[in-house]
HTML snippet that shows the backbone in 3Dmol.js (N, CA, C, O; Angstrom):
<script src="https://3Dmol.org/build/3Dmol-min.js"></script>
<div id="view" style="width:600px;height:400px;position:relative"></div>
<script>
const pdb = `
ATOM      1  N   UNK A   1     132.269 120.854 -56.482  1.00  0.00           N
ATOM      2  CA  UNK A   1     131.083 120.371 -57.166  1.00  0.00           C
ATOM      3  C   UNK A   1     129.937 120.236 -56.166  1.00  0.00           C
ATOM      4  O   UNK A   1     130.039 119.706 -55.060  1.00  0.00           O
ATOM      5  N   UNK A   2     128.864 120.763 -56.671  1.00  0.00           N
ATOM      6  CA  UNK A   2     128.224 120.579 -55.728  1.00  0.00           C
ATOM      7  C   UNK A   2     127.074 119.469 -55.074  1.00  0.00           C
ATOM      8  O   UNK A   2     126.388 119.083 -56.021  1.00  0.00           O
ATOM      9  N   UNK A   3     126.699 118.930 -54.007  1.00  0.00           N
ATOM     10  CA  UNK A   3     126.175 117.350 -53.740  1.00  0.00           C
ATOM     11  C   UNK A   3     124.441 117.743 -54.327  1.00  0.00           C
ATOM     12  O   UNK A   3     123.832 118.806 -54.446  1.00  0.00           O
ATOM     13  N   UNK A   4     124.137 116.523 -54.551  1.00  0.00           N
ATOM     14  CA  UNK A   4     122.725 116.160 -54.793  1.00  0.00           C
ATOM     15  C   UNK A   4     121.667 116.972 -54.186  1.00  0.00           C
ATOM     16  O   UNK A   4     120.991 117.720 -54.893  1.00  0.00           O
ATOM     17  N   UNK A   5     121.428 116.850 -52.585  1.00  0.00           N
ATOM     18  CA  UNK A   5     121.328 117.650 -51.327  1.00  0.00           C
ATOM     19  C   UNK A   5     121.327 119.620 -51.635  1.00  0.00           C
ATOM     20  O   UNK A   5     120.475 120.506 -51.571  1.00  0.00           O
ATOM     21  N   UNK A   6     122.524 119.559 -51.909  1.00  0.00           N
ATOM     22  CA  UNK A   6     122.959 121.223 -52.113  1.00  0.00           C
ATOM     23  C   UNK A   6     122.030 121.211 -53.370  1.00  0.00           C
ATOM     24  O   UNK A   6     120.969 121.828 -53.283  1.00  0.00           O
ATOM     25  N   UNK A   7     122.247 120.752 -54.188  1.00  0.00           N
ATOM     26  CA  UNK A   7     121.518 121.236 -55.623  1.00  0.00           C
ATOM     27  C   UNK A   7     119.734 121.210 -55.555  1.00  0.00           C
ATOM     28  O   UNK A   7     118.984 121.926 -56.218  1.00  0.00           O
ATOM     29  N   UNK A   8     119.287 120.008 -54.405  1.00  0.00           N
ATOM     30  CA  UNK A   8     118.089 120.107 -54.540  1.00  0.00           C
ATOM     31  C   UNK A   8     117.966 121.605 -53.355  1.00  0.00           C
ATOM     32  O   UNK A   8     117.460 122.635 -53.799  1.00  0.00           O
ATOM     33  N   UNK A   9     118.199 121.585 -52.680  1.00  0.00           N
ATOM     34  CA  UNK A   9     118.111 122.758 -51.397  1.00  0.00           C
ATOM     35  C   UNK A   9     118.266 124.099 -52.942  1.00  0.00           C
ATOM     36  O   UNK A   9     117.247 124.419 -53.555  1.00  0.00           O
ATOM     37  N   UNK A  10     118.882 124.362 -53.109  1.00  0.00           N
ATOM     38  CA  UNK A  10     119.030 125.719 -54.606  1.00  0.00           C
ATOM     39  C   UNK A  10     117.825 125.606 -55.030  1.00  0.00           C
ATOM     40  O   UNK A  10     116.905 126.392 -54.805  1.00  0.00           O
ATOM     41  N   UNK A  11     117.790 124.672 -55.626  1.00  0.00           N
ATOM     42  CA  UNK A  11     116.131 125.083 -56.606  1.00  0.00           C
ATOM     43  C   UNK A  11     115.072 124.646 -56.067  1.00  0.00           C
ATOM     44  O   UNK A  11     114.138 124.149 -56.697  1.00  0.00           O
ATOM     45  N   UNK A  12     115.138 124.836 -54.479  1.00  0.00           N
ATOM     46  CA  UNK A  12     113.826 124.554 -53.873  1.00  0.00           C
ATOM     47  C   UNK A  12     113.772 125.841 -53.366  1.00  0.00           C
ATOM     48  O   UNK A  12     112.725 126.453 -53.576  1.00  0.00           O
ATOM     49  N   UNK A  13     114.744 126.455 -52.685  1.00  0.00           N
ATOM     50  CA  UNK A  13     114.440 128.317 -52.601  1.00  0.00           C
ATOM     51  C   UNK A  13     114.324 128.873 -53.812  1.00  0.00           C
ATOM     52  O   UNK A  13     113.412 129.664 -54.052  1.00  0.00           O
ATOM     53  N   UNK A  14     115.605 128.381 -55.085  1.00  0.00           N
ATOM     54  CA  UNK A  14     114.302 129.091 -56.210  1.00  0.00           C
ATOM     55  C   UNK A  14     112.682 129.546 -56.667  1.00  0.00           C
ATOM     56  O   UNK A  14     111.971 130.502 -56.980  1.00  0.00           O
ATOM     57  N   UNK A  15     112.714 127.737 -56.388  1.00  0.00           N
ATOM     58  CA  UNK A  15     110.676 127.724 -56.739  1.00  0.00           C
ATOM     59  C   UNK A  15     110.021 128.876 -55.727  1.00  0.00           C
ATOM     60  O   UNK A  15     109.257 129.810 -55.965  1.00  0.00           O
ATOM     61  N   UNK A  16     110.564 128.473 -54.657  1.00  0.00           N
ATOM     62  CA  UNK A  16     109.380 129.059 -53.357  1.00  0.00           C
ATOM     63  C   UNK A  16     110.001 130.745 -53.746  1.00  0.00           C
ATOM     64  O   UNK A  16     109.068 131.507 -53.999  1.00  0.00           O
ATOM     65  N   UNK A  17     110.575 131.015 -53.779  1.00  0.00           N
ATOM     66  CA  UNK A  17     111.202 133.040 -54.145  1.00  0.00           C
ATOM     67  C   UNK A  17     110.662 133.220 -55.655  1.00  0.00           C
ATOM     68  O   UNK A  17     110.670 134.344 -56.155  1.00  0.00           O
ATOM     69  N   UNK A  18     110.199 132.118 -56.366  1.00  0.00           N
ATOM     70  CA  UNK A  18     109.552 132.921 -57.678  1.00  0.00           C
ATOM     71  C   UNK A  18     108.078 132.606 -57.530  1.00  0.00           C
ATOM     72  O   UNK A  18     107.257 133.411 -57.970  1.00  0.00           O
ATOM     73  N   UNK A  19     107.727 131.599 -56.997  1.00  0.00           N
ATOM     74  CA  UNK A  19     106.245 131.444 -56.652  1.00  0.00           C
ATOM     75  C   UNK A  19     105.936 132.625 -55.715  1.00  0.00           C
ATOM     76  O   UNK A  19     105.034 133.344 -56.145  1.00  0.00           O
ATOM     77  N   UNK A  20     106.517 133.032 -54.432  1.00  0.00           N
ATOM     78  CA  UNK A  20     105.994 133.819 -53.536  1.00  0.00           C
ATOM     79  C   UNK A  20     106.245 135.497 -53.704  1.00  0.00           C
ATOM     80  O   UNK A  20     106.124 136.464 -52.951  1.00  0.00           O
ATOM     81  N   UNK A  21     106.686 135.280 -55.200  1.00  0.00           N
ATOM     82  CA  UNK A  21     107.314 137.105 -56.041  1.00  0.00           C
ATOM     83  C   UNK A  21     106.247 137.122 -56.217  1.00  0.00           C
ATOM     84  O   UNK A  21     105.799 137.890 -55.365  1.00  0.00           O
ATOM     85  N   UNK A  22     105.010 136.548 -57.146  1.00  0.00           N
ATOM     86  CA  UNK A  22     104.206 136.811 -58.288  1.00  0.00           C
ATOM     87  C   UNK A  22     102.857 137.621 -56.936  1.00  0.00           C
ATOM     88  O   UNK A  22     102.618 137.452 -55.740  1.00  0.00           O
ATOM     89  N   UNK A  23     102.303 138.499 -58.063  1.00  0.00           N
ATOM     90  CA  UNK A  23     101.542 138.964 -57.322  1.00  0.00           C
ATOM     91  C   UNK A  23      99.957 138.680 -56.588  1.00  0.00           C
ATOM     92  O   UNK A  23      99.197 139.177 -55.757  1.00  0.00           O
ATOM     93  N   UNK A  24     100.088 137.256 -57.745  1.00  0.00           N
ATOM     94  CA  UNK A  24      98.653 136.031 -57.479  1.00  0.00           C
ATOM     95  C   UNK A  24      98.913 135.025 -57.698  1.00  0.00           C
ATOM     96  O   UNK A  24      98.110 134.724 -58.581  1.00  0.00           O
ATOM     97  N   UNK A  25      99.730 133.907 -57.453  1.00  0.00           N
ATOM     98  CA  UNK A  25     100.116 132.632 -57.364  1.00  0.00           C
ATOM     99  C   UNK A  25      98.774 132.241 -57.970  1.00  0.00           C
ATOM    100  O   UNK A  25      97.684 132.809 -57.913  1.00  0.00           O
ATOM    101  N   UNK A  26      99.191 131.006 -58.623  1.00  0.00           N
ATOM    102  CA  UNK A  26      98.249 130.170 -59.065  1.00  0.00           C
ATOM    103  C   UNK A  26      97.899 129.008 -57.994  1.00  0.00           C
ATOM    104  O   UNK A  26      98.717 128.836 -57.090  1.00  0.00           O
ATOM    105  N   UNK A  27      96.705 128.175 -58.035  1.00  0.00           N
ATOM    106  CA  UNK A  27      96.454 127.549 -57.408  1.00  0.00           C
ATOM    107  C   UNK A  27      97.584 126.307 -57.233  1.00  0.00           C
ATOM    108  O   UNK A  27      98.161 125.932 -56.212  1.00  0.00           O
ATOM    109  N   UNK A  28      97.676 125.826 -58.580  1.00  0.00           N
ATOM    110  CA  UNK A  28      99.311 125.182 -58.730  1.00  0.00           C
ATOM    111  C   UNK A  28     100.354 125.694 -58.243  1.00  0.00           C
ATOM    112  O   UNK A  28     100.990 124.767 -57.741  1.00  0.00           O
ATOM    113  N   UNK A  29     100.786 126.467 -58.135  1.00  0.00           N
ATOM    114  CA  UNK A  29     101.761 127.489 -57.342  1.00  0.00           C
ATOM    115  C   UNK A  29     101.951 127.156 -56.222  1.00  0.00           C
ATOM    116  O   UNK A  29     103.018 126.914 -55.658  1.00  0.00           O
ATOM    117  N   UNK A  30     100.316 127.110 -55.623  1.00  0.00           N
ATOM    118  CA  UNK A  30     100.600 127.525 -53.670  1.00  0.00           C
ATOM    119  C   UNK A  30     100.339 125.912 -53.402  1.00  0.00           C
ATOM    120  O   UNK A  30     100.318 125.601 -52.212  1.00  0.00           O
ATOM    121  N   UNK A  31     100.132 124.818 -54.388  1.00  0.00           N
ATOM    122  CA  UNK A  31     100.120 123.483 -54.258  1.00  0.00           C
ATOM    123  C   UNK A  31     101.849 123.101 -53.770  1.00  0.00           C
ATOM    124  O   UNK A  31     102.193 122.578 -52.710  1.00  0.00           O
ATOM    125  N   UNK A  32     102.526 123.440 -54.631  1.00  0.00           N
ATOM    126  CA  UNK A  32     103.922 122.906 -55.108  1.00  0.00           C
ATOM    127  C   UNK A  32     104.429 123.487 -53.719  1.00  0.00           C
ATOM    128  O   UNK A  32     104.792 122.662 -52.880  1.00  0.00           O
ATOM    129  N   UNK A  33     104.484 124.806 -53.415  1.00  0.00           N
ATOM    130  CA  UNK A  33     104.760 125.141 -52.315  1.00  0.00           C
ATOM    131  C   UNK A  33     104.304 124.665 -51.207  1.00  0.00           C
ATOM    132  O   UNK A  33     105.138 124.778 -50.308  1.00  0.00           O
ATOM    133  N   UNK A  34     103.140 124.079 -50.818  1.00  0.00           N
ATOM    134  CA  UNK A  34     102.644 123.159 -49.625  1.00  0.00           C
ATOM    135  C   UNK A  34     103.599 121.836 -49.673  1.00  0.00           C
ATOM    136  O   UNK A  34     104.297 121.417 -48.750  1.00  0.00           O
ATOM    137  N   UNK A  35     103.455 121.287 -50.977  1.00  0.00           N
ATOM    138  CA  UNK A  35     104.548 120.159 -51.023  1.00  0.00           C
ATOM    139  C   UNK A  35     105.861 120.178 -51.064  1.00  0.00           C
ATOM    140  O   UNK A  35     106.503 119.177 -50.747  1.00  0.00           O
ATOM    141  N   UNK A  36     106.248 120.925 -51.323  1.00  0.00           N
ATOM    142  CA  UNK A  36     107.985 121.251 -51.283  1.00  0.00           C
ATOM    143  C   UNK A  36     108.460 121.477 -49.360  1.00  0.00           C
ATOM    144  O   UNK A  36     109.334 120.843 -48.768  1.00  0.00           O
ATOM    145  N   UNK A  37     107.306 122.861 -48.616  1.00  0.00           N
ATOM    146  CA  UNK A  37     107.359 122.693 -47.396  1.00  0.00           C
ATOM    147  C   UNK A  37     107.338 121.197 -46.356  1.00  0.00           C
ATOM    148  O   UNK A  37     108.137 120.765 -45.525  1.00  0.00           O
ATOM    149  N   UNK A  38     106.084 120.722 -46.849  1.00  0.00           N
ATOM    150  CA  UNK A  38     105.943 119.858 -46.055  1.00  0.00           C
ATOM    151  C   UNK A  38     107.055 118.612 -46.009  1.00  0.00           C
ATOM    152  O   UNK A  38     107.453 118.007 -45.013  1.00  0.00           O
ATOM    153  N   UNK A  39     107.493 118.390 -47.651  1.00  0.00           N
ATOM    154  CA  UNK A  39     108.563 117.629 -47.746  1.00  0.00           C
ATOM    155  C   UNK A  39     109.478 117.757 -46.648  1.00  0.00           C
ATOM    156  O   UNK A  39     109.624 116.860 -45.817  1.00  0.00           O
ATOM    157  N   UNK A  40     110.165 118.961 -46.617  1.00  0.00           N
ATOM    158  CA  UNK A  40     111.250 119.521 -45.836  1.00  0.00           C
ATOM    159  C   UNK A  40     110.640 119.651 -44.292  1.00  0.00           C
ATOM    160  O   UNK A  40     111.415 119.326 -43.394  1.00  0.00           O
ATOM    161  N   UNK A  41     109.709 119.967 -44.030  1.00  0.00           N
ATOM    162  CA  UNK A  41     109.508 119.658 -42.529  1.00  0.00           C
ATOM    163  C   UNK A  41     109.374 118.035 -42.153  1.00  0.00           C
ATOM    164  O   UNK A  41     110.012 117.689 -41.158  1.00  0.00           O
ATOM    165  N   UNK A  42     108.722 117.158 -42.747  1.00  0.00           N
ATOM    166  CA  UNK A  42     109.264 115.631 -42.817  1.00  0.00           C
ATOM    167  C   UNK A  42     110.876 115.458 -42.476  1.00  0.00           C
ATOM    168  O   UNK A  42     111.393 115.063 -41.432  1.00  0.00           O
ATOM    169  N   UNK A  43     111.330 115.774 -43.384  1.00  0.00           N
ATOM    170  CA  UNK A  43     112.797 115.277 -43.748  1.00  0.00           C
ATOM    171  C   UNK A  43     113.173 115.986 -42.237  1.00  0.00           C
ATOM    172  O   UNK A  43     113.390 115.170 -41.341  1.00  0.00           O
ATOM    173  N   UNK A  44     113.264 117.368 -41.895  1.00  0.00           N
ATOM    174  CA  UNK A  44     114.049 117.964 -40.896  1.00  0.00           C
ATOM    175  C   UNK A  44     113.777 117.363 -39.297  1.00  0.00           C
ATOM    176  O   UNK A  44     114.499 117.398 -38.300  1.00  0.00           O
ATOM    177  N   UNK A  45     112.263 116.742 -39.544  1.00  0.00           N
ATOM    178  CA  UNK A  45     111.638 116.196 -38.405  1.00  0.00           C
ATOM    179  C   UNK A  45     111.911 114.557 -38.445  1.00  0.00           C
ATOM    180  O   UNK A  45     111.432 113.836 -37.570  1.00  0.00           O
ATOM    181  N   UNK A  46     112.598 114.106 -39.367  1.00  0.00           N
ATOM    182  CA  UNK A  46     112.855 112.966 -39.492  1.00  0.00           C
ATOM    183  C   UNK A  46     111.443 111.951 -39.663  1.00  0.00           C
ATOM    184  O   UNK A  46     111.637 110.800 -40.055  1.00  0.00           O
ATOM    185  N   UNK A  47     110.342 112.302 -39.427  1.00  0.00           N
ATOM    186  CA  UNK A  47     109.043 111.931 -39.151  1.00  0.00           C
ATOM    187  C   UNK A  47     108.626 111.115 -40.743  1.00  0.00           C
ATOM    188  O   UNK A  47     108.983 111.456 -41.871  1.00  0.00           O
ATOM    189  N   UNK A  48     107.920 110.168 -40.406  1.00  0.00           N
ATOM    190  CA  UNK A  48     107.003 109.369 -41.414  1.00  0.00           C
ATOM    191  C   UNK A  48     106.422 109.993 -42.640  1.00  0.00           C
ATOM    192  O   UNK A  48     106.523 109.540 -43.780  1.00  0.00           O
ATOM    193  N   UNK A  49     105.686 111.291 -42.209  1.00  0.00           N
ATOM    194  CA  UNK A  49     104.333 111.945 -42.652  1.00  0.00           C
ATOM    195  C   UNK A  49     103.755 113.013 -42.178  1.00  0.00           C
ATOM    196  O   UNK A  49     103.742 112.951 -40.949  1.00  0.00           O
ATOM    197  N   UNK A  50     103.339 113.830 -42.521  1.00  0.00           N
ATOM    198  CA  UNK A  50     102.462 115.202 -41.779  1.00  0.00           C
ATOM    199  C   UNK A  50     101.437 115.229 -42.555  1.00  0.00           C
ATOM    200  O   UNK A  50     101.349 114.929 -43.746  1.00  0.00           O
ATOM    201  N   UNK A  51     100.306 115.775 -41.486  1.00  0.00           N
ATOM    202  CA  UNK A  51      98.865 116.330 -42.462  1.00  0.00           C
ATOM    203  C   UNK A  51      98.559 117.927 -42.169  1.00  0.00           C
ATOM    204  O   UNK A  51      98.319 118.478 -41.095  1.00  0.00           O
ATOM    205  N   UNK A  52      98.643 118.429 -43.382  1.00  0.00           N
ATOM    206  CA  UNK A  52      98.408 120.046 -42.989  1.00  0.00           C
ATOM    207  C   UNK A  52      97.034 120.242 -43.371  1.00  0.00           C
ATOM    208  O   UNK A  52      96.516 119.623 -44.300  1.00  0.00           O
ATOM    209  N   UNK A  53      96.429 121.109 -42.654  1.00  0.00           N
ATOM    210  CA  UNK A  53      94.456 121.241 -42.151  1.00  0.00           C
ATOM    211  C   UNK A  53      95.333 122.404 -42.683  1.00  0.00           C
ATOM    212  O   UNK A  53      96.412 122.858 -42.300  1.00  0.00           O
ATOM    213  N   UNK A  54      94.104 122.883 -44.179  1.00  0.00           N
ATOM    214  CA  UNK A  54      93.743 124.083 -44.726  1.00  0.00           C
ATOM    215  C   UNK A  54      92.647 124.336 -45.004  1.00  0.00           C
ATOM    216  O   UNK A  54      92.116 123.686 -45.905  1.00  0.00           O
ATOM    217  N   UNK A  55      91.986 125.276 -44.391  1.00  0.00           N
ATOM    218  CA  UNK A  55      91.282 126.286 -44.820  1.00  0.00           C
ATOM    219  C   UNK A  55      90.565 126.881 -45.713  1.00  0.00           C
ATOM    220  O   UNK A  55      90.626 128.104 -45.586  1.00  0.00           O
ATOM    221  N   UNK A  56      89.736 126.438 -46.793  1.00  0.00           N
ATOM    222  CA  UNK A  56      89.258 127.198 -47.841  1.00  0.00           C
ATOM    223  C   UNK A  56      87.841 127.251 -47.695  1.00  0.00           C
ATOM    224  O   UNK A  56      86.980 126.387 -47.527  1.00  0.00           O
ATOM    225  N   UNK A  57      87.822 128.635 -47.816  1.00  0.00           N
ATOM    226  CA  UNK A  57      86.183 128.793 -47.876  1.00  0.00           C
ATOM    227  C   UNK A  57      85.070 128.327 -46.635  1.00  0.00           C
ATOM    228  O   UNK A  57      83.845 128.210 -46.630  1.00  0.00           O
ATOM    229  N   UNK A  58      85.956 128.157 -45.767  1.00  0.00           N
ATOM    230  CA  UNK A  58      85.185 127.968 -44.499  1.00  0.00           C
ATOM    231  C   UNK A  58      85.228 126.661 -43.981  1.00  0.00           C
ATOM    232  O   UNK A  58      85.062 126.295 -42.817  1.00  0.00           O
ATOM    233  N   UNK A  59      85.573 125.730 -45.411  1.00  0.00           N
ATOM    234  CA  UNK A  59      85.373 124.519 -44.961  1.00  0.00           C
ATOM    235  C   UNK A  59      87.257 123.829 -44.660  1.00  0.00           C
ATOM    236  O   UNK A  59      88.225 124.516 -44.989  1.00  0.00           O
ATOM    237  N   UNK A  60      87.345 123.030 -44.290  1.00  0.00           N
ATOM    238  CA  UNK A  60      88.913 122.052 -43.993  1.00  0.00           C
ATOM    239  C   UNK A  60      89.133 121.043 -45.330  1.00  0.00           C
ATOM    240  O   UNK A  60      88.527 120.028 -45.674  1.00  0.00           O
ATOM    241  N   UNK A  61      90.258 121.767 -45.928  1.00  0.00           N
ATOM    242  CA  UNK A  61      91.252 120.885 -46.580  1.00  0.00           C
ATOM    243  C   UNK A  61      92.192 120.216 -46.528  1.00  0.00           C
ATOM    244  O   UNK A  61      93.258 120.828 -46.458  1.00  0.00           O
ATOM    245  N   UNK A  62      92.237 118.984 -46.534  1.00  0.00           N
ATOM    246  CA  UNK A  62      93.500 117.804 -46.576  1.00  0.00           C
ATOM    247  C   UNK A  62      94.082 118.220 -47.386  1.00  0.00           C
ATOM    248  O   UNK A  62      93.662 118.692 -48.442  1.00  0.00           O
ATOM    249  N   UNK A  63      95.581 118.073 -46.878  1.00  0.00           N
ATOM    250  CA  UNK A  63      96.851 118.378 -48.013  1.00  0.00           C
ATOM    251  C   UNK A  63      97.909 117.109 -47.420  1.00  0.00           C
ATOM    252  O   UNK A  63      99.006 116.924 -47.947  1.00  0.00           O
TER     253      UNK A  63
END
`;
const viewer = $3Dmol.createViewer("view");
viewer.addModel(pdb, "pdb");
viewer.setStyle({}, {cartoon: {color: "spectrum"}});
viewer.zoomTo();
viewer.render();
</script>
């Protein structure tokens, strides 16, 4: 049977392999995917919190 852990790890490469198939992600899309990453770099880094500096349009976005 498989643990909590295993089942969330499955349908978190799901999301990110059907979000990153499509040939224009939606803005929602490449959201869920910033948050699903960053989740998992937290967790793997054991760390508090991260702030990822993006890019749009010239100007810097908080995520």
């Amino acid at each position: 049977m498989a643990t909590s852990s295993n089942l969330t790890g499955t349908l978190r490469r799901s999301l990110l392999i059907k979000v990153i198939s499509k040939p224009a992600p939606s803005k929602e899309d490449v959201n869920t995917v910033l948050e699903l990453t960053a989740s998992k770099v937290v967790e793997s880094l054991q760390a508090q919190s991260m702030t990822l500096y993006l890019v749009e349009s010239g100007e810097i976005a908080f995520k």
